[in-house]
N, CA, C and O atoms as CSV, one atom per row, in Angstrom:
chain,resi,resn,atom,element,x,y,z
A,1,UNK,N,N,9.991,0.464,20.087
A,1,UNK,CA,C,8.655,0.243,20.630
A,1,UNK,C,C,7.677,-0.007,19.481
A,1,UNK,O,O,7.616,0.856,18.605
A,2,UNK,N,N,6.943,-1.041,19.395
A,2,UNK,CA,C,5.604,-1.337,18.960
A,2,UNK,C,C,4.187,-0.399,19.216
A,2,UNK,O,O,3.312,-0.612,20.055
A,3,UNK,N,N,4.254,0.622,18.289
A,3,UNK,CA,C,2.936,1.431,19.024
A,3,UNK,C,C,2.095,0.542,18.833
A,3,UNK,O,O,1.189,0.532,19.667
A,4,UNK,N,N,2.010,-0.776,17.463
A,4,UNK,CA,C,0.983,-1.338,17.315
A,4,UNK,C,C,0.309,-1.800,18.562
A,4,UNK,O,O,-0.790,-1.365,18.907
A,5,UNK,N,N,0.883,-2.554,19.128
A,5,UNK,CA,C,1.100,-3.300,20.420
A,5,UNK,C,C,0.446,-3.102,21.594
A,5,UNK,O,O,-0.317,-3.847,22.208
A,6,UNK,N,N,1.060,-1.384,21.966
A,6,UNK,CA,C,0.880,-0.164,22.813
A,6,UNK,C,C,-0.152,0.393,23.098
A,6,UNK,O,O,-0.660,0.687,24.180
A,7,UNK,N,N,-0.530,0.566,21.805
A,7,UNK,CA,C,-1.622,1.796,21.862
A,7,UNK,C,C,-3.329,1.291,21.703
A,7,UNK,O,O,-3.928,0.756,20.770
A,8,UNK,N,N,-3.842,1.809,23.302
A,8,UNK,CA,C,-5.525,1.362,22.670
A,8,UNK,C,C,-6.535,2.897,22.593
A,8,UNK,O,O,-6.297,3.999,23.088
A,9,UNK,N,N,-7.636,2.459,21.821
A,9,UNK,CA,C,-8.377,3.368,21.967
A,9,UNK,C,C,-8.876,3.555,23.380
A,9,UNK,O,O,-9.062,2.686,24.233
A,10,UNK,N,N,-9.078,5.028,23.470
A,10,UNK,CA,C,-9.696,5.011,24.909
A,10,UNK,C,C,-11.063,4.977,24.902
A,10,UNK,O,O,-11.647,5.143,25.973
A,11,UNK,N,N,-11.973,4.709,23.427
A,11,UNK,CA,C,-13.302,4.852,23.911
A,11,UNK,C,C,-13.567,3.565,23.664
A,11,UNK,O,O,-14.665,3.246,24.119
A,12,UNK,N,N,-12.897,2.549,23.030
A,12,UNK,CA,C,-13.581,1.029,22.481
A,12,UNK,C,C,-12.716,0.206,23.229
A,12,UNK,O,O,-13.191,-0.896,23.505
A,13,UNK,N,N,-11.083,0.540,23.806
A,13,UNK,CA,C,-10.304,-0.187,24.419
A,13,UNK,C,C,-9.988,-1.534,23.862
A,13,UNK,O,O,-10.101,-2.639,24.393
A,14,UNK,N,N,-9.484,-1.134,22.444
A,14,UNK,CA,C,-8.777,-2.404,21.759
A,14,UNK,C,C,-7.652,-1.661,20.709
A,14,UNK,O,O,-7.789,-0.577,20.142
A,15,UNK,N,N,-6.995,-2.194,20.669
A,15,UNK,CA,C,-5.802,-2.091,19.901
A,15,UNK,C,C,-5.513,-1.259,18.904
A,15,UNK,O,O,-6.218,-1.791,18.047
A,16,UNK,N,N,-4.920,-0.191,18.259
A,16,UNK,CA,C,-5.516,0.369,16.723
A,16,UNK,C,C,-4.510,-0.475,16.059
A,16,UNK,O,O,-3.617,-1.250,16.402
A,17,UNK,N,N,-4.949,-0.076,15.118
A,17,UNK,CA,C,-4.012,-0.350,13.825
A,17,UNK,C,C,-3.767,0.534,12.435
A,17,UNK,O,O,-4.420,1.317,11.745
A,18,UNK,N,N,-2.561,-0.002,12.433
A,18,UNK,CA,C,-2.149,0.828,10.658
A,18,UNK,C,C,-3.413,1.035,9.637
A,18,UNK,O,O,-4.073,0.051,9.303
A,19,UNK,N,N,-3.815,2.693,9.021
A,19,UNK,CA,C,-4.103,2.630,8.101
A,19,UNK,C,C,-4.488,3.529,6.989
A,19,UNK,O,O,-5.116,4.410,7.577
A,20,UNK,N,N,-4.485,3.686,6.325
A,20,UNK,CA,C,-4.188,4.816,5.505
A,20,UNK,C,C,-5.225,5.501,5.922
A,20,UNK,O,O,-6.335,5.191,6.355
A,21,UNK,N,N,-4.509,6.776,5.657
A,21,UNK,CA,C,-5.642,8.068,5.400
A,21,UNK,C,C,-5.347,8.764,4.602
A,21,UNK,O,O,-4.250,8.449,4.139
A,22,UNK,N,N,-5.930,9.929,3.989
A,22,UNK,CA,C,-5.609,11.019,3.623
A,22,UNK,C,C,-5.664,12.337,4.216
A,22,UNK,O,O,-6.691,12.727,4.771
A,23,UNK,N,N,-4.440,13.169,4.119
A,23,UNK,CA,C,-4.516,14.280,4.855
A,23,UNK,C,C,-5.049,15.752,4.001
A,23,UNK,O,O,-4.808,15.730,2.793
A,24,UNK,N,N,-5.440,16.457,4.301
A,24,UNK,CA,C,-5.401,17.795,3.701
A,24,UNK,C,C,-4.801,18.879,4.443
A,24,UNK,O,O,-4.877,18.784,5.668
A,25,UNK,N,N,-4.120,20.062,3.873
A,25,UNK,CA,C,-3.134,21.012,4.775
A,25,UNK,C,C,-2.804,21.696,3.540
A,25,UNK,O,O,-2.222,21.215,2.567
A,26,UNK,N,N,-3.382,23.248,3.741
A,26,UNK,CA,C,-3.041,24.040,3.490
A,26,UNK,C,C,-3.472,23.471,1.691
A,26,UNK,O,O,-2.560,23.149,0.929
A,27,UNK,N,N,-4.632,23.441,1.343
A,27,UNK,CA,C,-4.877,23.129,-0.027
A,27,UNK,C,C,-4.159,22.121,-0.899
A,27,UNK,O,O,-4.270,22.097,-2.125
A,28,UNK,N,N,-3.273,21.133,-0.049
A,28,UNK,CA,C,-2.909,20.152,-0.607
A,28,UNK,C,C,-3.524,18.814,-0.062
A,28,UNK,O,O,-4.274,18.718,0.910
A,29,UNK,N,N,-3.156,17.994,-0.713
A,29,UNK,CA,C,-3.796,16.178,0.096
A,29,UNK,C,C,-2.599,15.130,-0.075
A,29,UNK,O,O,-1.801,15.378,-0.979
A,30,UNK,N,N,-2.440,14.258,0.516
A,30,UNK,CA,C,-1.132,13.788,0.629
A,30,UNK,C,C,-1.879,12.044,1.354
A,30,UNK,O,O,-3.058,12.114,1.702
A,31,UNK,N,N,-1.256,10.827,1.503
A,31,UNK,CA,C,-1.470,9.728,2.134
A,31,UNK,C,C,-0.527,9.276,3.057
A,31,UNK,O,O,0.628,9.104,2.666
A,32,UNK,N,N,-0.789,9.085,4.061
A,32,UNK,CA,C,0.329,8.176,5.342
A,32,UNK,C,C,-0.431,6.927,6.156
A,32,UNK,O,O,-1.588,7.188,6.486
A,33,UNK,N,N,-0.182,6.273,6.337
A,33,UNK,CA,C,-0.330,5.499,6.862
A,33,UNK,C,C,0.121,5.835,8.758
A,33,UNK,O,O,1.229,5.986,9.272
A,34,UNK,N,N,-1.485,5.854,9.479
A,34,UNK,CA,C,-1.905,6.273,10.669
A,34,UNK,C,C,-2.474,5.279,11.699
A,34,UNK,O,O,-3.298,4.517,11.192
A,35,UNK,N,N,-2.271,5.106,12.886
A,35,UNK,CA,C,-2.595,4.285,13.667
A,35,UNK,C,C,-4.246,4.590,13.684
A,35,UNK,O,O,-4.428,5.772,13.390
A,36,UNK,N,N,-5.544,3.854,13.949
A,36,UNK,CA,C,-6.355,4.241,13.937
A,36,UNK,C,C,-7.147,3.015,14.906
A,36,UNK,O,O,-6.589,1.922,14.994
A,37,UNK,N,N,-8.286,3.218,15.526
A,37,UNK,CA,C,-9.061,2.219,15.983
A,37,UNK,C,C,-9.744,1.606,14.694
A,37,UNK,O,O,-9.923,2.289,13.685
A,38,UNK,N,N,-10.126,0.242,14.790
A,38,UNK,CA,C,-10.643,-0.508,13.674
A,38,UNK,C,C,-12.342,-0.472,14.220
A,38,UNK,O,O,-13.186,-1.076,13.559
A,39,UNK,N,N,-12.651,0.141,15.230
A,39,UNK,CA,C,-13.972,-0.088,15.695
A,39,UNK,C,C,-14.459,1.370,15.545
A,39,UNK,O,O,-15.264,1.476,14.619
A,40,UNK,N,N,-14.262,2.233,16.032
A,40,UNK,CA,C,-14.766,3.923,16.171
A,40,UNK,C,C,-13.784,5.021,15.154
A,40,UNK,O,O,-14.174,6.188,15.192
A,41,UNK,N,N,-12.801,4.799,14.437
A,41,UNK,CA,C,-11.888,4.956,13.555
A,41,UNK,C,C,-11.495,6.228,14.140
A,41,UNK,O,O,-11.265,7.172,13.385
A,42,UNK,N,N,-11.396,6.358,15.376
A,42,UNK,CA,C,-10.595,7.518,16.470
A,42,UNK,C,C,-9.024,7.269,15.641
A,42,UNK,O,O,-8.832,6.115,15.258
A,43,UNK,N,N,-8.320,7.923,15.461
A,43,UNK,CA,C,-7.394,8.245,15.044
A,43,UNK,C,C,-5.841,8.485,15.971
A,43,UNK,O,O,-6.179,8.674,17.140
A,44,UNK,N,N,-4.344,8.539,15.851
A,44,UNK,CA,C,-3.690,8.785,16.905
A,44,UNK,C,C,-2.386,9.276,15.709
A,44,UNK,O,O,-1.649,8.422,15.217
A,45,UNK,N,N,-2.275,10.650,15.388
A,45,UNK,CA,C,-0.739,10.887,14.843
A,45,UNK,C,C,-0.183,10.937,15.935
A,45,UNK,O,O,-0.749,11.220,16.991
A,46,UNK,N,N,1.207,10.615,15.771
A,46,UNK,CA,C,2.477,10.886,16.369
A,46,UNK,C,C,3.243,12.313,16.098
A,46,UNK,O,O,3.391,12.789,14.972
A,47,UNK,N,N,3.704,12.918,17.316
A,47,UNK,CA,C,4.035,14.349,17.299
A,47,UNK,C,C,5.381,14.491,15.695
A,47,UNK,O,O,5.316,15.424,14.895
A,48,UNK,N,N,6.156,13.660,15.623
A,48,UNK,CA,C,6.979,13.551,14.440
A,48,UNK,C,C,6.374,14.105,12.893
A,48,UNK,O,O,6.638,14.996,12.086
A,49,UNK,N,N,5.223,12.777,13.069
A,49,UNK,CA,C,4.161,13.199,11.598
A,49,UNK,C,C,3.596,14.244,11.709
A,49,UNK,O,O,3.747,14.850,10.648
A,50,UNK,N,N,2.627,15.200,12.871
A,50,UNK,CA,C,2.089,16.648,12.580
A,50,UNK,C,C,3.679,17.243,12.274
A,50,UNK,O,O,4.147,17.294,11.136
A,51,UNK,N,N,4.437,17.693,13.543
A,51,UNK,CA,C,5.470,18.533,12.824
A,51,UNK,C,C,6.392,18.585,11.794
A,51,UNK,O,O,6.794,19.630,11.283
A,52,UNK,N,N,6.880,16.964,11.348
A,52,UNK,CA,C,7.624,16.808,10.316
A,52,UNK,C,C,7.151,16.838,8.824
A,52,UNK,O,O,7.681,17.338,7.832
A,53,UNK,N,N,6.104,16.214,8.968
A,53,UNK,CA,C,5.386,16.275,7.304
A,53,UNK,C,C,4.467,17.220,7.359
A,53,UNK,O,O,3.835,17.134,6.306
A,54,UNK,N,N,3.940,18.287,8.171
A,54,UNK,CA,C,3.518,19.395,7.691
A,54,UNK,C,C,4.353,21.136,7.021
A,54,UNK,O,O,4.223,22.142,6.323
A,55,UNK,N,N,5.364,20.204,8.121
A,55,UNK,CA,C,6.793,21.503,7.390
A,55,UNK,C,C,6.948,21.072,6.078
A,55,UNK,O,O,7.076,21.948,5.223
A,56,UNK,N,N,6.965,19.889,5.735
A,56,UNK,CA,C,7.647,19.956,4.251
A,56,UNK,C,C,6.505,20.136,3.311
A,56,UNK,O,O,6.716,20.174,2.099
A,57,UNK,N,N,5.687,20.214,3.648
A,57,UNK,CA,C,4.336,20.443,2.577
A,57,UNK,C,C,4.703,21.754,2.933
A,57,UNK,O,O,5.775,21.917,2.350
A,58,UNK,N,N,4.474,22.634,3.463
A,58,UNK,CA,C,4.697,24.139,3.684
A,58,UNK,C,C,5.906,24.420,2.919
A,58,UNK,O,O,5.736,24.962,1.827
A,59,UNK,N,N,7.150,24.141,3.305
A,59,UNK,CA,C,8.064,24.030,2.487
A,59,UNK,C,C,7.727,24.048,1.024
A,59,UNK,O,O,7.725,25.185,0.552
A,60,UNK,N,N,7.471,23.179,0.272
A,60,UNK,CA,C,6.753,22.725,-0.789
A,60,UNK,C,C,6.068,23.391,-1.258
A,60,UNK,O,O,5.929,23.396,-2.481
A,61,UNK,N,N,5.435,24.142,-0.499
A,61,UNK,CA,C,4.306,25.418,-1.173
A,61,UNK,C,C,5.303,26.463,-1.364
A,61,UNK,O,O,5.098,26.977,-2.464
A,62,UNK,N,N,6.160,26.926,-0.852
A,62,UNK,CA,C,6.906,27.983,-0.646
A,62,UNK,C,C,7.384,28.188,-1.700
A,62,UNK,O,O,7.192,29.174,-2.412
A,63,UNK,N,N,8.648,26.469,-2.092
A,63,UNK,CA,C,8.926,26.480,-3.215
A,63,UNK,C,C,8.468,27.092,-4.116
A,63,UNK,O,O,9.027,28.055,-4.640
A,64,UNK,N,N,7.090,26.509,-4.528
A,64,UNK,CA,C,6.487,27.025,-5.880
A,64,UNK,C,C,6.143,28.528,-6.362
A,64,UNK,O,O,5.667,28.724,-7.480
């Protein structure tokens, strides 16, 4: 599936698109590339990215 495609904002009702952000969590900052509206920059993670890349930053802290 194309989320590009898929997915609209619900307050501007056009398309988002790919684009970077930066995250912060837990005193670190990190970059991914996030679906976002290009008009109201409403935002949309996918359940994968909160749970998967916040474990490994946690992880990561643990490590140290």
């Amino acid at each position: 599936m194309d989320t590009k495609q898929t997915l609209k904002c619900d307050r501007c009702d056009v398309f988002m698109e790919p684009m970077d952000a930066t995250f912060k969590y837990l005193g670190r900052s990190f970059k991914h590339k996030i679906l976002r509206c290009p008009s109201c920059g409403q935002i949309y993670i996918p359940e994968d990215l909160a749970k998967g890349r916040m474990a490994e930053v946690e992880k990561n802290l643990e490590d140290k």
